[in-house]
C-alpha positions in Angstrom: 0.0 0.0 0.0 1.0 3.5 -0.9 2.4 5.4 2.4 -0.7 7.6 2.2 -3.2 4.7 1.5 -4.9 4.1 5.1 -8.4 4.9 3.0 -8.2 3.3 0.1 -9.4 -0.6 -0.5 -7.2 -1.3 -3.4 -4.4 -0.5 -5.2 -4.3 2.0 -7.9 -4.4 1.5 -11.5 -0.3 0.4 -12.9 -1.4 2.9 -16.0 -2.1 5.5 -13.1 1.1 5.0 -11.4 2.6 5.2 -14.4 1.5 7.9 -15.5 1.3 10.1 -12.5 4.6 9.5 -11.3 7.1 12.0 -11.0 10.0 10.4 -9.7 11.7 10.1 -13.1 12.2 14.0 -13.4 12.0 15.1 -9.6 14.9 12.9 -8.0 17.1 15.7 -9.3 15.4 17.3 -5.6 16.7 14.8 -3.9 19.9 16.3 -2.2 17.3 19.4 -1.4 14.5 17.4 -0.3 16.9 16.0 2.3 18.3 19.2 3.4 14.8 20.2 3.9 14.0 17.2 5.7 17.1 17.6 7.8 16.0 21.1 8.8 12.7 20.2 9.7 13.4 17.3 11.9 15.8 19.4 13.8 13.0 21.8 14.7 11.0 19.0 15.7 13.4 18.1 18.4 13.7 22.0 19.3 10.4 22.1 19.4 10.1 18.6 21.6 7.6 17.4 19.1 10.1 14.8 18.6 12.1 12.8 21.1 15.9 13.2 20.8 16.4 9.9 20.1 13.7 9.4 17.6 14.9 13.0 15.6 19.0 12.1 16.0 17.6 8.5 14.7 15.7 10.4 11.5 19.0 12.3 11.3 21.3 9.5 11.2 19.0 7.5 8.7 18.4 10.9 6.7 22.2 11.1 5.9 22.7 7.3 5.2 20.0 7.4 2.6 21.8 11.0 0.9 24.8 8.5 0.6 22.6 5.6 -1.1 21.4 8.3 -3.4 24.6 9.9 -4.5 26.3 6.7 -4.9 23.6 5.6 -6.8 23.0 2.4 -4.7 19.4 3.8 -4.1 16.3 2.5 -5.8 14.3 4.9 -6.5 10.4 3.8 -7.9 7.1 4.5 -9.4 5.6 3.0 -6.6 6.1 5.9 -5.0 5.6 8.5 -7.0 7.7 11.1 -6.4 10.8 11.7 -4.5 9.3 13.0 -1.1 7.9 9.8 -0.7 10.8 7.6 -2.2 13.1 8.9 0.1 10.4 8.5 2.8 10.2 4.2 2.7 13.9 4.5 2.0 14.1 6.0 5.1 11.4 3.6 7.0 13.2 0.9 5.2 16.3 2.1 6.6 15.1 3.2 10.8 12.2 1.2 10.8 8.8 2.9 11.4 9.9 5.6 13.7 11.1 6.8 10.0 7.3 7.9 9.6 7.4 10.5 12.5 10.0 12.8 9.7 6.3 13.7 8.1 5.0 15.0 11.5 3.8 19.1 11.0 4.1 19.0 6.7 2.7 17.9 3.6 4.3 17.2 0.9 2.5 20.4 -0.7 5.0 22.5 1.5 7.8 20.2 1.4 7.9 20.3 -2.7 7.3 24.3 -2.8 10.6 24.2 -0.5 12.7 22.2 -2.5 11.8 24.2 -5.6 13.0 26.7 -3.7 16.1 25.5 -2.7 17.0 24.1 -6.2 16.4 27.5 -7.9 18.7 29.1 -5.1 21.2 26.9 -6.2 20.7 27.1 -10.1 20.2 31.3 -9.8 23.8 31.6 -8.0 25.2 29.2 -10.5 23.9 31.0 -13.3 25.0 34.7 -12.4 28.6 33.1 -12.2 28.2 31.5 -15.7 26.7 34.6 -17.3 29.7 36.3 -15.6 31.8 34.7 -17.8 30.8 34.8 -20.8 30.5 38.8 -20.0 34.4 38.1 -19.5 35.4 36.7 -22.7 33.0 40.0 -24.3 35.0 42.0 -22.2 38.6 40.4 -23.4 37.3 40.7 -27.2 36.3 44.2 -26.5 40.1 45.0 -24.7 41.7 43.7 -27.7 39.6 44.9 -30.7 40.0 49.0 -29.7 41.2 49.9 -32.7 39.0 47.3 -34.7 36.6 49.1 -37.4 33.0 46.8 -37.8 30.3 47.5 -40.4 27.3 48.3 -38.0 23.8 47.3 -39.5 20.5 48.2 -38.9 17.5 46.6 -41.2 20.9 43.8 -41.9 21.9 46.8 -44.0 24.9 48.6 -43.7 24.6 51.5 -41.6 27.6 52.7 -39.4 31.0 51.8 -38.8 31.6 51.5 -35.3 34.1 49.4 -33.2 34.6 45.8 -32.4 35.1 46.8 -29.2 31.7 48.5 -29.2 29.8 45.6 -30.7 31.2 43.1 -27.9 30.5 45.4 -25.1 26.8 45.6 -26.3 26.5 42.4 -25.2 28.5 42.3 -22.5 25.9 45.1 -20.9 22.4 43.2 -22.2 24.2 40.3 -20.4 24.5 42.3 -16.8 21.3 43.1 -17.2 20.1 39.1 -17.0 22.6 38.9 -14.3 21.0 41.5 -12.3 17.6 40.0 -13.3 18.7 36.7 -11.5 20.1 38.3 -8.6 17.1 40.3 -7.9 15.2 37.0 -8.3 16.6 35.6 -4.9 14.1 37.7 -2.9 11.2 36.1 -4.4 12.9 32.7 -3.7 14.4 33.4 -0.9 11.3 32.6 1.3 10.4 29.2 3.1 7.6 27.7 2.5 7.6 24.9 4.8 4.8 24.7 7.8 2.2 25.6 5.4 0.8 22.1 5.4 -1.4 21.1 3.3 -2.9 24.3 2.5 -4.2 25.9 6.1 -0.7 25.5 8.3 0.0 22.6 11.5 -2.0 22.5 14.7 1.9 21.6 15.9 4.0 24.0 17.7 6.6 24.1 15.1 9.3 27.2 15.0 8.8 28.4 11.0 11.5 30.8 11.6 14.1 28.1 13.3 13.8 26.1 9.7 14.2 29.4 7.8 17.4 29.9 9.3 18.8 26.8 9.2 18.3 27.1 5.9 19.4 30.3 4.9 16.2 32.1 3.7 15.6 35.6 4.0 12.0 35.2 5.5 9.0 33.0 5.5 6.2 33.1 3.7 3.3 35.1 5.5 0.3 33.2 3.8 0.3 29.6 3.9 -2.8 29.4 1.2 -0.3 31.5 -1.1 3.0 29.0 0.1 1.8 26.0 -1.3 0.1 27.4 -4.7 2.9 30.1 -5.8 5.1 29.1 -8.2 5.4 33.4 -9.1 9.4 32.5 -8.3 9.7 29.7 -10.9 7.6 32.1 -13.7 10.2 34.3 -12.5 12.9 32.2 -13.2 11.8 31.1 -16.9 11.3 34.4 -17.6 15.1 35.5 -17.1 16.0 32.4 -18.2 13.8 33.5 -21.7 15.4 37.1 -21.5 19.4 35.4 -21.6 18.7 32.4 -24.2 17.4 35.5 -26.5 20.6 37.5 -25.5 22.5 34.6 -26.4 20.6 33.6 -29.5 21.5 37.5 -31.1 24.7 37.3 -30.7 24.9 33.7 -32.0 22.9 35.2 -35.5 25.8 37.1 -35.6 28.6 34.6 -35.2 27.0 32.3 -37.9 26.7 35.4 -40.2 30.1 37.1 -39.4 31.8 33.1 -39.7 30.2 32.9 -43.4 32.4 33.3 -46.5 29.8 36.3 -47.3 30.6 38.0 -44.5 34.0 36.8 -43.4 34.6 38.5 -40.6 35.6 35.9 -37.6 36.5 32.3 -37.5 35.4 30.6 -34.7 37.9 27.8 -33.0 37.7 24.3 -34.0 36.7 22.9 -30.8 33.1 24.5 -31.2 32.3 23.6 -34.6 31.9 20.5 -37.0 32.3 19.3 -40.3 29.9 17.9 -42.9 29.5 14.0 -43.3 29.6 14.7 -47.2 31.1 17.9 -47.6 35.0 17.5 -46.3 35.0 21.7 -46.7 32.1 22.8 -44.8 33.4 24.0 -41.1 30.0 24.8 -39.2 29.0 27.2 -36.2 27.0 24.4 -34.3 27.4 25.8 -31.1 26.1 29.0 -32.1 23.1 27.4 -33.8 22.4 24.6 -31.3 21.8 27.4 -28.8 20.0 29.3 -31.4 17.5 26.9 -31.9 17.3 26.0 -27.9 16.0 29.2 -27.4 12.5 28.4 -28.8 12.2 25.5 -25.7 13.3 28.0 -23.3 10.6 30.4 -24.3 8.4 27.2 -24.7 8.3 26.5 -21.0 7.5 29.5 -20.0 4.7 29.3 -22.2 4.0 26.2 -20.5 4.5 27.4 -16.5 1.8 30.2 -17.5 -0.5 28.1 -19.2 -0.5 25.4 -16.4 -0.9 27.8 -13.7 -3.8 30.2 -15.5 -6.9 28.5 -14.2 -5.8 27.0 -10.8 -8.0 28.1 -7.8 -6.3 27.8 -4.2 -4.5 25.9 -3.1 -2.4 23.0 -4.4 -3.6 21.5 -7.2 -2.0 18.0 -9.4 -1.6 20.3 -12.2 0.9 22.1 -10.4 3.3 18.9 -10.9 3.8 19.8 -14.6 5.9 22.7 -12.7 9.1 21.4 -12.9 10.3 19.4 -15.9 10.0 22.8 -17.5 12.3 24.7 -14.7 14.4 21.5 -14.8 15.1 21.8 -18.8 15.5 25.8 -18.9 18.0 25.2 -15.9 19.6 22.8 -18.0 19.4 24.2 -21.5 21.4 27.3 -20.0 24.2 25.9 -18.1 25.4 24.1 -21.1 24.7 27.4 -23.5 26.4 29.6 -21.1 29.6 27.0 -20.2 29.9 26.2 -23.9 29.8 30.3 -25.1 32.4 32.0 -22.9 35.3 29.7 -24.4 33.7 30.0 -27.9 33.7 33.7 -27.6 37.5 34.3 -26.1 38.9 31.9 -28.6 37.1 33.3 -31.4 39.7 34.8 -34.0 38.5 38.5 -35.3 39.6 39.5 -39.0 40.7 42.5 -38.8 41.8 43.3 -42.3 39.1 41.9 -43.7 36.7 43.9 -41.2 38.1 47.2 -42.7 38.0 46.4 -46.2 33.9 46.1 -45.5 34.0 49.0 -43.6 35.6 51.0 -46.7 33.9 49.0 -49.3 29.9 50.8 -48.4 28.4 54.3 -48.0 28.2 54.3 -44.1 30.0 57.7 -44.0 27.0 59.2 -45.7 25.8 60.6 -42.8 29.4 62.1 -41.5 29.0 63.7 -45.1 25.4 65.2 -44.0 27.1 66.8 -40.9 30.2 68.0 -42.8 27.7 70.4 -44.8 25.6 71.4 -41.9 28.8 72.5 -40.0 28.9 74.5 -42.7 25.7 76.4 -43.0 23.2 74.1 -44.6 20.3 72.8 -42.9 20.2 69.1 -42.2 17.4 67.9 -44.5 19.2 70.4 -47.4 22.3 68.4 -46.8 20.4 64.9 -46.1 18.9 65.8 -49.6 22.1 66.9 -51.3 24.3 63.6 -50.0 21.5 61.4 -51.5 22.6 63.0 -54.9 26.0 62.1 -54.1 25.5 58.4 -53.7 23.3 58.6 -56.2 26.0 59.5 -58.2 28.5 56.8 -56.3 26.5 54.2 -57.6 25.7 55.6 -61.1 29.9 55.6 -61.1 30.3 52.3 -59.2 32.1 54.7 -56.6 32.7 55.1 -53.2 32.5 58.5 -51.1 35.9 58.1 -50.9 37.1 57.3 -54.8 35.3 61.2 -55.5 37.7 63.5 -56.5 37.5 67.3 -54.7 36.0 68.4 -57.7 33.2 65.9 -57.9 32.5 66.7 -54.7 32.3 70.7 -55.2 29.8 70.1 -58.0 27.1 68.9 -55.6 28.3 72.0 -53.2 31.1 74.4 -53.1 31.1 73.8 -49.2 32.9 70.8 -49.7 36.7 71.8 -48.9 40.0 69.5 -48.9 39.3 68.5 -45.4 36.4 66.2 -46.5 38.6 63.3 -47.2 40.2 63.0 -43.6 36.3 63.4 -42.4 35.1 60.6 -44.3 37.8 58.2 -42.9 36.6 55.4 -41.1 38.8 55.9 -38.0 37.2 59.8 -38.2 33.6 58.6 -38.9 34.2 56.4 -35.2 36.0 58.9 -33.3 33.8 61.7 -33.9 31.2 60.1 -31.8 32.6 61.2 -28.7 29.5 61.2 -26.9 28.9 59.3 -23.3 27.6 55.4 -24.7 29.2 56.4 -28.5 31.5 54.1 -30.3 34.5 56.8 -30.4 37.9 54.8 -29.1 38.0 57.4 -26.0 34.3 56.6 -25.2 34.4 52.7 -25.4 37.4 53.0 -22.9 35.2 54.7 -20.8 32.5 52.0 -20.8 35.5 49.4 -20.7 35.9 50.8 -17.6 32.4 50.5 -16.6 31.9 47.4 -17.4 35.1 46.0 -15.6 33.7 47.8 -12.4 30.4 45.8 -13.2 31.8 42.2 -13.3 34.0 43.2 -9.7 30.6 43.7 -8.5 29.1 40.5 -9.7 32.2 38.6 -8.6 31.8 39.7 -5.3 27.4 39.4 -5.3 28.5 35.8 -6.0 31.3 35.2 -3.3 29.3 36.5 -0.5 25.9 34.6 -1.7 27.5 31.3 -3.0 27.9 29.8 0.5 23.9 29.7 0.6 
């Protein structure tokens, strides 16, 4: 009979077990149901609900069973359903029935909303350090690639030159953003759950607050209807966790575009790409696509978290187990992205030369050609108007700005002096954009600095928080 059976005259349906068991996704709670269980059973002794020899019992059973789990000695079944229970019998199995007395003052409605809880602790402070460094290798890229010139696009059309540096460090911000985003997640999480019961709280004496510190949380939750049914902190979670794979997923378009032949502008190492069965040639971004396609199951799940939790009333509900597989595979799904991309982007090789050549080879000094003539006295739209003419003309010629001769340029304006040329340089176009965020050399130094301020601040967020 099931541990919770005293009611029932028969066994349930095989194709029920089956089907509602969750012990196949949810033993990865295992270490954190035990922690919770460890916690719990130490208040009961505090709180003499509990003989000291039946809790240092619980204790000493609770820790050999950890060992049987980790080692993989444990058997873990469908019989049981999930992992609460599994570790449960183990436990009886283990201490005999004073085993059942771990269960006194908590359902497993509290007990799962806690080691949620605890998982996503563990996965958030794991992921701000992991996000960290991939902002590193940005931040390397940027330091080397100062002088670097980079078509910049907008509509995928040429646009502005601007620097490498600039391009990587776009990133590298978006990205502290998500890390912040996480960080700031930990007070939603950071709350404990357990000694909500079922739904209504314990008619024990337990200490809520002893198990809260024991295990690190902030607080406890204040409404024990609201304890067992949120899952606002795991929505929370898949919606960061949506927000980085689509940071990550632009800046893997552009690695697959700047690593084409068409575009040839990087060359990504060899350990993060493959080859063709067929075509002994081809050298593919995998990496960058894998994750770029993983994206779509990130956002799918939570798609999934909002639709399963959209029509629940209070409290607890069975629905509410489709909660985790999703939280489970975003966790997942990111780890590897974010271990697999800070490598791929430090040891990705930048062409310069080739870069440059783009940068010369366009008409993305047009609009440092519309400036030139308004420092001079025309209005902007006169000049706007008047440099349209000019690549006009450019493309009439199969020309450049550049490949115009003084007087070709004099007979759209006589504004147009000898010091056009050195203003339509690349390196002039950049470094004219001075202003605070701009992607002038003297201003990217500036957020260089910034940003190496930002990651010493996430470095240390994650050395005081990653003992919890």
């Amino acid at each position: 009979m099931k541990l919770w059976g005293g009611r029932f005259t028969k066994p349930t349906n095989q194709l029920m077990d089956e089907y509602a068991s969750s012990i196949h996704f949810d033993k990865k709670l295992a270490k954190h149901d035990i922690m919770g269980s460890l916690a719990h059973v130490r208040m009961l002794k505090k709180c003499n609900i509990l003989s000291d020899n039946d809790a240092d019992k619980i204790v000493e059973g609770l820790q050999f069973v950890a060992a049987k789990i980790e080692n993989g000695e444990a058997v873990l079944s469908e019989e049981h359903e999930d992992i609460h229970m599994n570790i449960e019998k183990l436990l009886i199995d283990e201490i005999g029935s004073v085993g059942g007395k771990l269960h006194t003052g908590r359902s497993r409605n509290d007990q799962v909303a806690l080691d949620m809880r605890l998982y996503l602790r563990e996965v958030v402070h794991e992921l701000v350090q992991l996000v960290t460094n991939v902002q590193k290798s940005l931040y390397k890229q940027a330091e080397a690639n100062l002088d670097t010139l980079l078509p910049g696009y907008t509509h995928l059309q040429r646009a502005q030159p601007v620097l490498f540096a600039h391009h990587m460090l776009a990133y590298l911000f978006m990205f502290q953003r998500d890390a912040e985003r996480l960080a700031d997640s930990l007070k939603r999480i950071n709350k404990m759950p357990l000694g909500a019961g079922a739904l209504a709280g314990t008619s024990f004496p337990i200490d809520r607050q002893y198990v809260a510190d024991e295990l690190q949380f902030d607080s406890i939750c204040e409404n024990s209807l609201d304890a067992v049914s949120d899952r606002d902190f795991v929505v929370d979670f898949l919606s960061h966790a949506s927000m980085i794979a689509m940071h990550l997923s632009r800046l893997c378009e552009e690695m697959v575009q700047w690593s084409s032949a068409e575009f040839n502008f990087i060359e990504l190492d060899d350990a993060f790409c493959t080859g063709s069965s067929m075509m002994p040639q081809k050298k593919n971004p995998d990496v960058a696509e894998l994750v770029r396609g993983k994206t779509g199951r990130v956002y799918g799940n939570l798609t999934g978290m909002l639709t399963t939790l959209k029509g629940l009333p209070l409290a607890y509900n069975k629905d509410m187990q489709e909660d985790k597989e999703g939280m489970f595979d975003s966790a997942e799904t990111l780890r590897g992205a974010l271990a697999l991309f800070a490598p791929m982007i430090e040891t990705m090789h930048v062409k310069e030369t080739e870069m440059y050549e783009a940068v010369r080879q366009d008409y993305s000094n047009a609009t440092d050609l519309a400036d030139y003539l308004t420092s001079k006295g025309m209005t902007f739209r006169e000049s706007h108007e008047a440099v349209g003419n000019i690549v006009l003309h450019c493309l009439n010629q199969n020309k450049y700005l550049l490949d115009l001769s003084l007087d070709e340029f004099r007979s759209f304006s006589d504004l147009i002096e000898t010091d056009i040329f050195k203003a339509l340089s690349p390196e002039s176009v950049v470094n004219a954009r001075k202003v605070p965020g701009g992607t002038a050399k003297e201003s990217v130094k500036n957020q260089l600095e910034k940003a190496a301020a930002l990651l010493k601040t996430n470095e240390e967020w994650h050395a005081l928080n990653s003992n919890k």
